[in-house]
ROMI-13204 format. One record per residue (C-alpha): x, z, y. Coordinates in Angstrom, 1 decimal. Each point is the difference from the previous one (the first is absolute). Layout:
<pts>
{pt {X, Z, Y}}
...
</pts>
This chain:
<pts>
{pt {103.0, 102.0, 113.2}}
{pt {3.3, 2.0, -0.5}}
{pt {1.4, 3.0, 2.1}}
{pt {3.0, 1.9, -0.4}}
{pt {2.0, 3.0, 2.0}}
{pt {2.9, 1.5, -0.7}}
{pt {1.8, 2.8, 1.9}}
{pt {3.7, 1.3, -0.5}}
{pt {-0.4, 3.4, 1.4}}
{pt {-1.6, 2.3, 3.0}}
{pt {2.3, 2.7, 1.3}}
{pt {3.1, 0.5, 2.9}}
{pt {2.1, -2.3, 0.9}}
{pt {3.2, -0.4, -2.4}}
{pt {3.4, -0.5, 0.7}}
{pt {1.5, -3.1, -0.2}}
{pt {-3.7, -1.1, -0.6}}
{pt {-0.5, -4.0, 0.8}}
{pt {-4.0, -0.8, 1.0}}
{pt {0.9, -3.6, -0.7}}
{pt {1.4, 0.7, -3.6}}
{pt {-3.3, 2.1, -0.2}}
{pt {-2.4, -2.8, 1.2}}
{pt {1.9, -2.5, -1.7}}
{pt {0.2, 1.6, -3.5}}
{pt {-3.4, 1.5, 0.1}}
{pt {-1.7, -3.5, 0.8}}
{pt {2.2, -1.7, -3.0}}
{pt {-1.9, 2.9, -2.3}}
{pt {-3.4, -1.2, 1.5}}
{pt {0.8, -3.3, -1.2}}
{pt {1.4, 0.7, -3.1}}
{pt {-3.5, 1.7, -0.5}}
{pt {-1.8, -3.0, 1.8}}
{pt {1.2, -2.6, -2.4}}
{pt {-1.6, 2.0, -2.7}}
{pt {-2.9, 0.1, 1.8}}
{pt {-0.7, -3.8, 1.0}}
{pt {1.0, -1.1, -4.1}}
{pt {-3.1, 2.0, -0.4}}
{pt {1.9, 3.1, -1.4}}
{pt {-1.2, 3.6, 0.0}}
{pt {0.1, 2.8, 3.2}}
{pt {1.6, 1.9, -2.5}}
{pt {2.5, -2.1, -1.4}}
{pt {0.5, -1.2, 4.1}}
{pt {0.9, 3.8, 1.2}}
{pt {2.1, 0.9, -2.9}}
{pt {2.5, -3.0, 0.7}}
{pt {-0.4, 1.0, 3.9}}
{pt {1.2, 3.1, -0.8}}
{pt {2.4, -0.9, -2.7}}
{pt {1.5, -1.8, 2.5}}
{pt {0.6, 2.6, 2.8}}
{pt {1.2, 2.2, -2.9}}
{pt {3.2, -2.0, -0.4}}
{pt {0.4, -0.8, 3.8}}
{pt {2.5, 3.6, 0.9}}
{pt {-1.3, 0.0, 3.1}}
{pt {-2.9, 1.8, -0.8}}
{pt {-0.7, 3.6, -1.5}}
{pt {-0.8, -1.2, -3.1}}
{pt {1.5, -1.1, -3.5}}
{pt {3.3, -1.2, 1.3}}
{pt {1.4, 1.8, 2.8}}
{pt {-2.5, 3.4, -0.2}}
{pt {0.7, 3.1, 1.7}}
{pt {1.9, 2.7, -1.6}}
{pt {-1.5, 3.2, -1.5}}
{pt {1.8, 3.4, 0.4}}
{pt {2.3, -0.7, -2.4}}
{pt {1.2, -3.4, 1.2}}
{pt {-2.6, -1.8, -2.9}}
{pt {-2.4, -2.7, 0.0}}
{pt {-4.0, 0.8, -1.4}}
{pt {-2.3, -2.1, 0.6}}
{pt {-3.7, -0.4, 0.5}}
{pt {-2.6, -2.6, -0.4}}
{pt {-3.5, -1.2, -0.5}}
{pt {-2.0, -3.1, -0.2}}
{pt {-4.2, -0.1, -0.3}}
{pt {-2.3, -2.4, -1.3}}
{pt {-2.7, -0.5, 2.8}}
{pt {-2.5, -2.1, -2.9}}
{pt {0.3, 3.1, -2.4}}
{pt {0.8, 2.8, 2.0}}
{pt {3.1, 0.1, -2.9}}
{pt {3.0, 1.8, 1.6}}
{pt {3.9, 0.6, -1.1}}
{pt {2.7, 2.0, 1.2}}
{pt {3.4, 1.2, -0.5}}
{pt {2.1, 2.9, 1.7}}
{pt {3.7, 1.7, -0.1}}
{pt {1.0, -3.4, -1.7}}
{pt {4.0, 0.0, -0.1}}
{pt {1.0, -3.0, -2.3}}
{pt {-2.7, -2.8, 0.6}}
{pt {0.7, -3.0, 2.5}}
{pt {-3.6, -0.4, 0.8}}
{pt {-2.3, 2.6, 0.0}}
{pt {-3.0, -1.6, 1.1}}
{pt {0.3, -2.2, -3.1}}
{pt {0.8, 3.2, -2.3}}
{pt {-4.0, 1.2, 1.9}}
{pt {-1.4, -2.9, -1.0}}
{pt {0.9, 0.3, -3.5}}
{pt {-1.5, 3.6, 0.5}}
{pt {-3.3, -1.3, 0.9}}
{pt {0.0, -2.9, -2.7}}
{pt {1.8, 1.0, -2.8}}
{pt {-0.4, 4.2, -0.3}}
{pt {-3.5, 2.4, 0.2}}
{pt {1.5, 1.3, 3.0}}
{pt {0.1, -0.5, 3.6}}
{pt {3.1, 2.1, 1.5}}
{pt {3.1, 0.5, -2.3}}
{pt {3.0, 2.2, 1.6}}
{pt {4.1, 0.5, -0.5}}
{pt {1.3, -0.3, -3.6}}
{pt {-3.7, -0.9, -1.9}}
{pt {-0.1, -3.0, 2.5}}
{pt {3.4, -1.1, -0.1}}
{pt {-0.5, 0.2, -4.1}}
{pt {-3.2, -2.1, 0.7}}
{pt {2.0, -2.6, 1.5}}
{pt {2.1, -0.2, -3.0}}
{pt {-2.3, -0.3, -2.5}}
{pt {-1.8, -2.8, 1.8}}
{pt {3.0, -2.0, 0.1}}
{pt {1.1, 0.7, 3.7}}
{pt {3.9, 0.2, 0.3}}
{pt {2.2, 2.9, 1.1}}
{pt {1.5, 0.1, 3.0}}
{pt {2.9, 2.8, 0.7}}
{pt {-1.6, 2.3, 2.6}}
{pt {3.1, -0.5, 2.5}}
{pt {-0.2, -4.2, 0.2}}
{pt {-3.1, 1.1, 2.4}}
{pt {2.2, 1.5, 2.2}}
{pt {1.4, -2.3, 3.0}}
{pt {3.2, 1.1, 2.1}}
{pt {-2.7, 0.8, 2.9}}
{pt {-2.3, 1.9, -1.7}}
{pt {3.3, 2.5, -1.3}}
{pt {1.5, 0.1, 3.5}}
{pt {-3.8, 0.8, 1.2}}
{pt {0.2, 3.1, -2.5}}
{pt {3.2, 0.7, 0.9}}
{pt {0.1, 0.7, 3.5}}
{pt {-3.7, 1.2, -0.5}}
{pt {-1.5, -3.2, 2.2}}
{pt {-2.5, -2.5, 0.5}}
{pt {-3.2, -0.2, -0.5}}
{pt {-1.9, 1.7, -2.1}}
{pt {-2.6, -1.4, -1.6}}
{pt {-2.0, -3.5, -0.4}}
{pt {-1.5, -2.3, -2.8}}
{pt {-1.0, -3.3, -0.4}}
{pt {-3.7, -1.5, -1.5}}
{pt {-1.9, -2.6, -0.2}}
{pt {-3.7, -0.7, -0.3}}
{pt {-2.0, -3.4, -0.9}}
{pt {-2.9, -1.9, -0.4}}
{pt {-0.4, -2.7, -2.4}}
{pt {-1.7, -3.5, 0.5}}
{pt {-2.9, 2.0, -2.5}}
{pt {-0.6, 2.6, 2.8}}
{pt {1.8, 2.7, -2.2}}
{pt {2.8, 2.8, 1.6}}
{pt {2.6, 2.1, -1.2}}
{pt {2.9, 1.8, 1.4}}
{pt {3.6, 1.1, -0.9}}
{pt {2.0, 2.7, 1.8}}
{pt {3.7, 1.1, -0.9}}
{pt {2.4, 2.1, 1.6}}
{pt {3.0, 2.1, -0.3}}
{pt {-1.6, 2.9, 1.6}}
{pt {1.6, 2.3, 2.6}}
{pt {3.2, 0.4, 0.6}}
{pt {2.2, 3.4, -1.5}}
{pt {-3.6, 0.6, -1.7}}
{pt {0.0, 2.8, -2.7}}
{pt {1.2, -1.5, -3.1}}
{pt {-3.7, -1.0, -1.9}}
{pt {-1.7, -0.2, 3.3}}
{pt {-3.3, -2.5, 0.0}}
{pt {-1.7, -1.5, 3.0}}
{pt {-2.8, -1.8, 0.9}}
{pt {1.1, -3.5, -1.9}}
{pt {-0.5, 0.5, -3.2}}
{pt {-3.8, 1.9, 1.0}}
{pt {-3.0, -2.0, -0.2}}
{pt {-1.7, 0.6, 2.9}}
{pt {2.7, 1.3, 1.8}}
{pt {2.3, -2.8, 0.0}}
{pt {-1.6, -2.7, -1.7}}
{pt {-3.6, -1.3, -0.1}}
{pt {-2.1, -2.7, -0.9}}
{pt {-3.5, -0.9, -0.9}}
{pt {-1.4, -3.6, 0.3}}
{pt {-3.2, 1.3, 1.5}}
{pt {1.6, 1.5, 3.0}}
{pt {3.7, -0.5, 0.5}}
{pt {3.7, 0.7, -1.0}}
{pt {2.5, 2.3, 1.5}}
{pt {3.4, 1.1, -0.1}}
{pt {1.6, 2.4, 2.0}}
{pt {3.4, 0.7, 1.3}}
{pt {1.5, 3.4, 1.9}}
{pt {0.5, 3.3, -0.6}}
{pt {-1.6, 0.7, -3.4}}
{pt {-0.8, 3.8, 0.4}}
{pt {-2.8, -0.8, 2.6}}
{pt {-1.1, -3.6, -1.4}}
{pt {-0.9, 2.2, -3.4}}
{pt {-2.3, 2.4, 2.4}}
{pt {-2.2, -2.5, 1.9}}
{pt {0.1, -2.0, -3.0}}
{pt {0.7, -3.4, 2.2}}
{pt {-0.2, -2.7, -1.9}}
{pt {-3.2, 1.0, -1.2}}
{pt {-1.1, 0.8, 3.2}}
{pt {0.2, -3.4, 1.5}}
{pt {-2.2, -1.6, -3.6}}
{pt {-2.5, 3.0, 1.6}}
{pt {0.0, -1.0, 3.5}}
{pt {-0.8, -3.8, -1.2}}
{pt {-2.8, 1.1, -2.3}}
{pt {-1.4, 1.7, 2.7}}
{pt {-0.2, -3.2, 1.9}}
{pt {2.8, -0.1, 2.3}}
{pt {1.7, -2.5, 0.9}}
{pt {3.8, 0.1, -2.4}}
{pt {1.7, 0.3, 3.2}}
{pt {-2.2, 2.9, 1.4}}
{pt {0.4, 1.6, -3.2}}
{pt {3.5, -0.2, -0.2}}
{pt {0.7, 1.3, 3.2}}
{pt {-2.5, 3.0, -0.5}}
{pt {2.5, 0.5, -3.3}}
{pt {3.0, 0.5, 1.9}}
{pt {-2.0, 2.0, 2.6}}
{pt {-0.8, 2.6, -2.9}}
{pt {4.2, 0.0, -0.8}}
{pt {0.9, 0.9, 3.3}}
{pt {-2.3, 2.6, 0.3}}
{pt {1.8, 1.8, -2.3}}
{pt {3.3, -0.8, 0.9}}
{pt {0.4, -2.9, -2.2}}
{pt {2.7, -3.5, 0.2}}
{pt {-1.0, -2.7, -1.2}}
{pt {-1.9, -3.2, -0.8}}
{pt {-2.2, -2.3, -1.7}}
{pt {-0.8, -3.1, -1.1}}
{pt {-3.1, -1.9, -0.9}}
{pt {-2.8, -2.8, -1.2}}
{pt {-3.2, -0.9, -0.8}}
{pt {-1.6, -1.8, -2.6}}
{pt {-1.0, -2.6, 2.7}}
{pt {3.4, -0.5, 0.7}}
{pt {0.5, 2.3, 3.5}}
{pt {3.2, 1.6, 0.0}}
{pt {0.9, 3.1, 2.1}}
{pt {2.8, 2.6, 0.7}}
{pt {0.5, 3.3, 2.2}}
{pt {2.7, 2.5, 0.7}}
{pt {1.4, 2.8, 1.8}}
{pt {3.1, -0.3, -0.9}}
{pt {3.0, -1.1, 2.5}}
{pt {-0.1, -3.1, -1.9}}
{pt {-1.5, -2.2, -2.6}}
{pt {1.3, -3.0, -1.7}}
{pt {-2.5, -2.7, -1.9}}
{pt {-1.2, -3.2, -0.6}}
{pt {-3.6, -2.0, -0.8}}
{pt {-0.2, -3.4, -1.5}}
{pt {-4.2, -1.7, 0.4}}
{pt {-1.2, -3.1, -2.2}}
{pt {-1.0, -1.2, 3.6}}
{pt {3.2, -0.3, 0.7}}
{pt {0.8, 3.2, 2.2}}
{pt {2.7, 1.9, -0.7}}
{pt {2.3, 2.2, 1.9}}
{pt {2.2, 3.1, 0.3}}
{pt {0.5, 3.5, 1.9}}
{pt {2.6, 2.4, 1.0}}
{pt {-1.3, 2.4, 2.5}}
</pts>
């Protein structure tokens, strides 16, 4: 028994925005993750390649093809969580690494720490051997013309979140953050709790939207809550997303079980993502 869901995003609709491309590249993630899965491979090792692999597709606001900052710059944020040992890492403000979500894992595995920021974590990513990448070779022709005419949308983020066939989760989130953010701005991906969660007694999370309200109702923790409390995952993500729009929040979420349920919710204009079962079910959505 295997489960994984992946989600490229919850926010308005964009520009010159495909749902097909979205559906389409979001369930190729999901498989990518799902091989792992069926060879009898980890949830983490299954969301990290998920993710690595909506990093590099530049339709997504994350790794390749970000948002702009203020000052026309890539930083960006991740996190990934180990739902067997409640382990976490996370990067932020990362200009010259290709993957971040890889660059968190190495946080969580190979340093004391669990969140590394701007120039310490880009040095981290040298001294374990990751390459560097010139800032600007993040930058597509879209994303410029975006900052340019001060377009587009303005946020979004992609994540994944697994279980493996040993009834273990975990969960990656990355993201570019918002766009003509502050220069050293950090949002909800790179916060555990906030934008990434995962225990294997309960569930794993990751959320998607406007950072500065997922940080105040804590959502991805909030759905683990909601399931420890008995709900059902799809009650308690939709009572979530009922907290973020309370306060005014965008955004979205995805979800699973140790059992293998799977779940999302928004209140966004749209949300793009995928889900791949060992029974076979798999599917996408673009709403």
């Amino acid at each position: 028994m295997f489960s994984i869901v992946v989600h490229g995003g919850a926010g308005p609709k964009r520009d010159q925005e495909s749902g097909d491309a979205a559906r389409a590249s979001c369930l190729a993630a999901a498989e990518r993750g799902a091989a792992i899965l069926s060879a009898g491979g980890s949830a983490l090792d299954a969301v990290e390649a998920a993710a690595r692999w909506l990093e590099d597709d530049p339709l997504f606001n994350a790794g390749l093809g970000a948002v702009l900052n203020a000052d026309g710059e890539v930083e960006l944020d991740a996190s990934v969580m180990n739902g067997e040992t409640l382990e976490a890492g996370a990067v932020a403000v990362v200009k010259t690494v290709k993957n971040p979500i890889s660059l968190a894992r190495l946080v969580m595995e190979k340093s004391p720490h669990v969140l590394l920021v701007g120039e310490g974590a880009d040095a981290f990513a040298r001294a374990q051997g990751v390459p560097a990448i010139a800032p600007g070779s993040l930058v597509t022709p879209l994303q410029r013309q975006r900052w340019l005419e001060r377009t587009g949308a303005t946020h979004g983020t992609i994540g994944a979140v697994a279980v493996d066939q040993r009834g273990q989760v975990a969960a990656a989130t990355s993201t570019g953050g918002t766009a003509g953010k502050l220069k050293g701005r950090v949002g909800d991906s790179p916060l555990i709790g906030a934008g990434t969660v995962a225990d294997s007694r309960w569930a794993a999370a990751s959320s998607t939207g406007l950072g500065e309200f997922i940080i105040r109702v804590g959502l991805a923790r909030a759905v683990l809550e909601g399931v420890r409390r008995g709900a059902a995952l799809n009650l308690a993500c939709e009572e979530a997303i009922a907290e973020l729009k309370r306060i005014g929040g965008d955004g979205g979420l995805i979800a699973v079980t140790p059992s293998g349920g799977v779940g999302w919710a928004f209140c966004s204009e749209r949300m793009a993502g995928a889900f791949v079962k060992s029974t076979g079910e798999r599917g996408t959505f673009f709403d």
